[in-house]
C-alpha positions as CSV (number, residue, x, y, z in Angstrom):
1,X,39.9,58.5,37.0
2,X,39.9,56.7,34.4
3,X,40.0,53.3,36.0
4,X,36.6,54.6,37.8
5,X,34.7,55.6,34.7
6,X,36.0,52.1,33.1
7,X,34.7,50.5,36.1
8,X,31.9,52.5,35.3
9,X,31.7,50.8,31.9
10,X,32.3,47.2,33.2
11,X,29.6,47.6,35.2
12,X,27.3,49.4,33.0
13,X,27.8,46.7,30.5
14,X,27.0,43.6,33.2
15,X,24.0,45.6,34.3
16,X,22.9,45.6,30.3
17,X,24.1,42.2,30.1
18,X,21.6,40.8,33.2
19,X,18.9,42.9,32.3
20,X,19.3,41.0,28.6
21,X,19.4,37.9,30.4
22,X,16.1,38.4,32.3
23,X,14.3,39.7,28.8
24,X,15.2,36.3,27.7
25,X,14.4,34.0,30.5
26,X,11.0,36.1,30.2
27,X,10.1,35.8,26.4
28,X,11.4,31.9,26.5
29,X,9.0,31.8,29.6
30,X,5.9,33.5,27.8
31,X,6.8,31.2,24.5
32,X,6.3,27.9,26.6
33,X,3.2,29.4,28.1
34,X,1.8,29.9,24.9
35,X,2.8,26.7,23.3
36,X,1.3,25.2,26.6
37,X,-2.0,26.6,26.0
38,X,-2.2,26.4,22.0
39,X,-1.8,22.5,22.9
40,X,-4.0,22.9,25.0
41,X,-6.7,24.5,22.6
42,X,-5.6,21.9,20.1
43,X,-6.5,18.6,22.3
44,X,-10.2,20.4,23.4
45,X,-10.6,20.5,20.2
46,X,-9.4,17.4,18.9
47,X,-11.3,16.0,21.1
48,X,-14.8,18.3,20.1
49,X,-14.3,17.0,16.8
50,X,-13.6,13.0,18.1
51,X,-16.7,13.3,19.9
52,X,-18.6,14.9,17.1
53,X,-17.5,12.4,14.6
54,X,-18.2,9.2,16.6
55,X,-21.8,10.8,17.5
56,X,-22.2,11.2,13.8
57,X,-20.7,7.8,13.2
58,X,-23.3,6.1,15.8
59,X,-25.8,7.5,14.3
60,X,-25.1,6.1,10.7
61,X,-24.7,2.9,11.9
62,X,-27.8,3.1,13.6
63,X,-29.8,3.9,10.4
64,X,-27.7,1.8,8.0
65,X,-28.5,-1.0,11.1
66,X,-31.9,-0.3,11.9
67,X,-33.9,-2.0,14.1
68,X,-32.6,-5.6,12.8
69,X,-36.1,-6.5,13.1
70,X,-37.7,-4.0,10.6
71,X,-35.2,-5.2,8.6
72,X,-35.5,-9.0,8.5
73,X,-39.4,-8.6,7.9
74,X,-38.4,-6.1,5.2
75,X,-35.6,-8.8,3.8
76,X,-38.7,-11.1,4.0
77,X,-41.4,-9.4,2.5
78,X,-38.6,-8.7,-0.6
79,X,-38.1,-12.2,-0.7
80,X,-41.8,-13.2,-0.9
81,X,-42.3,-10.9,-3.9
82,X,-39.5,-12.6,-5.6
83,X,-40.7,-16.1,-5.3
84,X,-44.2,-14.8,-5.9
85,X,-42.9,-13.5,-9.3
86,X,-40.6,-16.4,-10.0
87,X,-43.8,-18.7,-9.6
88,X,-45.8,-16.5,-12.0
89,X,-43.2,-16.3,-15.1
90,X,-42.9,-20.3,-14.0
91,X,-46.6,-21.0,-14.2
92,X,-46.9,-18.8,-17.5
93,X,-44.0,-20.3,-19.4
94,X,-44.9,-23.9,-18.2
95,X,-47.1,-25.1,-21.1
96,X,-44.3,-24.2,-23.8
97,X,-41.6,-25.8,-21.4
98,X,-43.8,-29.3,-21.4
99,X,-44.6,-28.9,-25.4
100,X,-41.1,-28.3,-26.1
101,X,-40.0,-31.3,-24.1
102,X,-43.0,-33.3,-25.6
103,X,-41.7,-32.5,-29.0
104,X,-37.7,-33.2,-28.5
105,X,-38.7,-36.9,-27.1
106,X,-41.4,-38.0,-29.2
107,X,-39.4,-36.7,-32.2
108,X,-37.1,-39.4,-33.6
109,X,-34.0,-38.4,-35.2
110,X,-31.7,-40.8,-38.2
C-alpha cells in the first residue's frame, strides 16, 4: 500500500506541476497581450501627437511666411519710409554739410 499512496503522491505532485505550467504559459501569454496593446496605444498616440505638432508647425510657418506677397509690398513700403526719411535729415543737414566744406577749402592753413 504504500507504493500506491506514493504513486498517489508522484502523481499528485505532476498533476500540481502541469497545472503550474499552464498558470504560466497563461500569465506570460496575458503579459505579451498587454505589452502588445500598450504599444499599440503608444504608436496611436505617438502618432496623435506627430500629427498635431506638424498641423501646428504648418500653421506657424504659414503666418511667419505669409502670403510672400503681402510681405514684399510690406518690405517695400518699409523701405520707402526709410529713404523718405534718409532724404529728409539729408536735405535738412545739407546747408551745414556745404558751409562746412566751403570753410575747410577756402581756409588756408601755414
Amino acid at each position: 500500500m504504500d507504493s500506491n499512496k506514493g504513486q498517489g503522491g508522484i502523481q499528485l505532485l505532476l498533476a500540481a506541476e502541469q497545472e503550474a505550467q499552464h498558470i504560466v504559459a497563461s500569465a506570460r501569454s496575458a503579459k505579451m497581450a498587454r505589452l502588445k496593446q500598450a504599444k499599440d496605444e503608444a504608436e496611436r498616440e505617438i502618432a496623435s501627437y506627430r500629427a498635431q505638432r506638424e498641423t501646428e508647425f504648418r500653421k506657424k510657418v504659414a503666418e511667419t511666411s505669409g502670403d510672400s506677397g503681402s510681405n514684399v509690398k510690406r518690405l517695400e513700403e518699409e523701405t520707402k519710409e526709410k529713404i523718405e526719411h534718409l532724404q529728409n535729415e539729408a536735405s535738412r543737414v545739407s546747408p551745414e554739410v556745404v558751409a562746412m566744406l566751403m570753410k575747410y577749402v577756402t581756409t588756408v592753413r601755414n
